[in-house]
C-alpha positions as CSV (number, residue, x, y, z in Angstrom):
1,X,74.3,34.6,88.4
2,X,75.0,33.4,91.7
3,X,71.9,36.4,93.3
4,X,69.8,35.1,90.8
5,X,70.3,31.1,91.8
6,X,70.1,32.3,95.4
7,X,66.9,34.2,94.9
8,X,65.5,31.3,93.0
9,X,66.4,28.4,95.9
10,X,65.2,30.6,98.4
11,X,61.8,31.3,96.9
12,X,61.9,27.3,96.6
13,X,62.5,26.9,99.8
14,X,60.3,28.7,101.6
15,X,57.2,27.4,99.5
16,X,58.1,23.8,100.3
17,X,59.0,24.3,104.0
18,X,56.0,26.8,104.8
19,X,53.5,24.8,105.9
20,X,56.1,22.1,107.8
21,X,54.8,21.5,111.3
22,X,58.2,22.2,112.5
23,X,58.4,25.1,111.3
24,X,55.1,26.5,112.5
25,X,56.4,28.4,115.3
26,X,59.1,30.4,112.9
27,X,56.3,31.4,110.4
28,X,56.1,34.9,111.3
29,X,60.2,35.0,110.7
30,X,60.1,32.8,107.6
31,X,57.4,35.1,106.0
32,X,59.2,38.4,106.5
33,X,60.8,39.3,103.1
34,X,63.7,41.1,105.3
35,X,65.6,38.2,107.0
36,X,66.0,36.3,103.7
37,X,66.2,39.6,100.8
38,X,69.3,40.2,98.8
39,X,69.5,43.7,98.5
40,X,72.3,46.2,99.3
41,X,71.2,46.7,103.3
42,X,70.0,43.5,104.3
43,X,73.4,42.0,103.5
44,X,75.8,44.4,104.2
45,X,74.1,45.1,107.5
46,X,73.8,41.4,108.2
47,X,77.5,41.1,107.5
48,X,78.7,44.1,109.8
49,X,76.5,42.4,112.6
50,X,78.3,38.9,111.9
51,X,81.4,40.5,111.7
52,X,81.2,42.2,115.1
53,X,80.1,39.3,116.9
54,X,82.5,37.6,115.7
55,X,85.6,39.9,117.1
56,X,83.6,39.6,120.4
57,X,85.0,37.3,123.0
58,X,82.1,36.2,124.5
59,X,80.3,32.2,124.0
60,X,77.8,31.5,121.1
61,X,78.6,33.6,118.2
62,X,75.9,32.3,116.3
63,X,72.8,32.4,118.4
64,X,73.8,35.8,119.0
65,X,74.1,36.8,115.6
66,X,70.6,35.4,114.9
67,X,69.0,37.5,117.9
68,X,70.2,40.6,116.1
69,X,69.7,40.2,112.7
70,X,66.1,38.9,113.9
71,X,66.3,42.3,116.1
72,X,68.0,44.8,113.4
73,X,65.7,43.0,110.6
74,X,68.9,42.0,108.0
75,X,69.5,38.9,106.4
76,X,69.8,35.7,108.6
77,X,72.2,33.3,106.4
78,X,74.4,36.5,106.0
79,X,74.9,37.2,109.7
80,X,75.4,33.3,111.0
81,X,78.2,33.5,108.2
82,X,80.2,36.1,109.0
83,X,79.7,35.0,112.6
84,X,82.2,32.3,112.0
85,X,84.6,34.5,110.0
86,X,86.9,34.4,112.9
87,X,87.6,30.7,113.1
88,X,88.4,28.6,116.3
89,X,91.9,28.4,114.2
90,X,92.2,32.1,114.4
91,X,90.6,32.6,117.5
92,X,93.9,32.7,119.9
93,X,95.7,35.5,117.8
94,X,92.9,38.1,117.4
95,X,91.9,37.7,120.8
96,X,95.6,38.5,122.3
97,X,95.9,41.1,119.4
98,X,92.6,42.5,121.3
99,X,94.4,42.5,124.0
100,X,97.4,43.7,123.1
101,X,95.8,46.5,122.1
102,X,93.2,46.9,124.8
103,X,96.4,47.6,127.3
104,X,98.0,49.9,124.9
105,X,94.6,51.8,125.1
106,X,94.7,51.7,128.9
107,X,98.8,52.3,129.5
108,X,99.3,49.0,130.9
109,X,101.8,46.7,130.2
110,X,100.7,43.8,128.9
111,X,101.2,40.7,130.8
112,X,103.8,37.9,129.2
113,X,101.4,35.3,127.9
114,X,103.0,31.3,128.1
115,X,104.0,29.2,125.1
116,X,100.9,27.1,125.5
117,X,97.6,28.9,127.1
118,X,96.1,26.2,128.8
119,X,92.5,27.0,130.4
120,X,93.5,26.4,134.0
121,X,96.1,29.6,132.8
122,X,93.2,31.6,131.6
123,X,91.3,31.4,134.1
124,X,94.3,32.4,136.7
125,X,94.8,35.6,134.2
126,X,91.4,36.3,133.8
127,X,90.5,38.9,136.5
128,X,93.9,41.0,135.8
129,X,93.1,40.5,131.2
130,X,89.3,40.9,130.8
131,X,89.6,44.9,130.6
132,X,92.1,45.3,128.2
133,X,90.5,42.5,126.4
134,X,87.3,43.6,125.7
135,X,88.5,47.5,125.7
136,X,90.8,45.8,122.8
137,X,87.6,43.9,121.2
138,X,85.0,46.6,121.0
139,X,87.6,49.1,119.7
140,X,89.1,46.6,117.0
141,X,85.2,45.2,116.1
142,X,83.8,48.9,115.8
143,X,86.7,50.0,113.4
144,X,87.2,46.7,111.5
145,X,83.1,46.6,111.3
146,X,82.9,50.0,110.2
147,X,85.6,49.6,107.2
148,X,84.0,46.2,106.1
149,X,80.6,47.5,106.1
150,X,81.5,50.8,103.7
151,X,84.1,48.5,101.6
152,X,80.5,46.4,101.1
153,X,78.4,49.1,100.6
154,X,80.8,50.8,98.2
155,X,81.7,47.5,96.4
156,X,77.6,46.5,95.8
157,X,76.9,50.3,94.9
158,X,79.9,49.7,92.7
159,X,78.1,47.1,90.7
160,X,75.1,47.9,90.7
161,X,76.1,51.2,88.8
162,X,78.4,48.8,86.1
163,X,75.1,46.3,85.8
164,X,73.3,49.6,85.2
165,X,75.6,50.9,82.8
166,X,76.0,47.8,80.9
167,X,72.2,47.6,80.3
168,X,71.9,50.9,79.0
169,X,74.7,49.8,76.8
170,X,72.7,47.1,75.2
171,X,69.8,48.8,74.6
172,X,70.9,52.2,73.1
173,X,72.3,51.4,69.5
């Protein structure tokens, strides 16, 4: 139900907003059938590039995650989404938990972090935490990135095969 309403709206919308003059310049990106499909490896790749970027501590998540889907060719809504899976609320732990790990990886001992960070703090600790920080990030996006994207795959192949099933259901007597 909720692919078929989402096919439908998008079809919609790109016939009403093709010939927009401010959307001239993005013609060539609206009219590929890639960056807005709803099929198996648009999304799930589009949500294991989102989810990546997201674990990644660098600035704007989502015009990042819009230059690679654009690059990779997967679906654009899907990507900017998952970009924002890790919230500014959740920001703080999964960054020190990047950390945290990121020293373990490189035998150091972490450094005691203060009650409140404060960003004249951060950037004091910033030249002694930015290897084990992003050593901690690209290990924990890689792995965390690799088990969403086959839980996805597995989960859409997963119902495409019941969908498939219960059709054959219906029509043999």
């Amino acid at each position: 139900m909720p692919r078929k309403y989402l096919r439908r709206i998008s079809r919609q919308y790109r016939r009403n907003h093709a010939t927009a003059w401010y959307l001239r310049p993005f013609a060539a990106v609206l009219r590929h059938p890639m960056y807005f499909a709803l099929n198996r490896r648009s999304v799930t790749g589009a949500l294991a590039i989102g989810l990546f970027i997201s674990l990644l501590p660098v600035p704007g998540h989502t015009p990042l995650a819009v230059l690679v889907a654009l690059l990779v060719g997967v679906n654009l809504g899907v990507a900017v989404l998952a970009a924002w899976i890790n919230t500014p609320f959740t920001l703080l732990p999964v960054f020190y938990a990047e950390y945290r790990l990121g020293a373990l990886l490189l035998g150091q001992p972490p450094q005691p972090w203060p009650q409140a960070v404060t960003f004249e703090w951060l950037q004091a600790q910033l030249t002694l935490l930015w290897r084990p920080l992003f050593l901690g990030a690209l290990v924990l996006a890689t792995v965390t990135t690799a088990l969403v994207y086959l839980i996805a795959n597995a989960g859409w192949r997963w119902s495409a095969a019941r969908r498939l099933r219960r059709r054959r259901e219906r029509t043999t007597p």
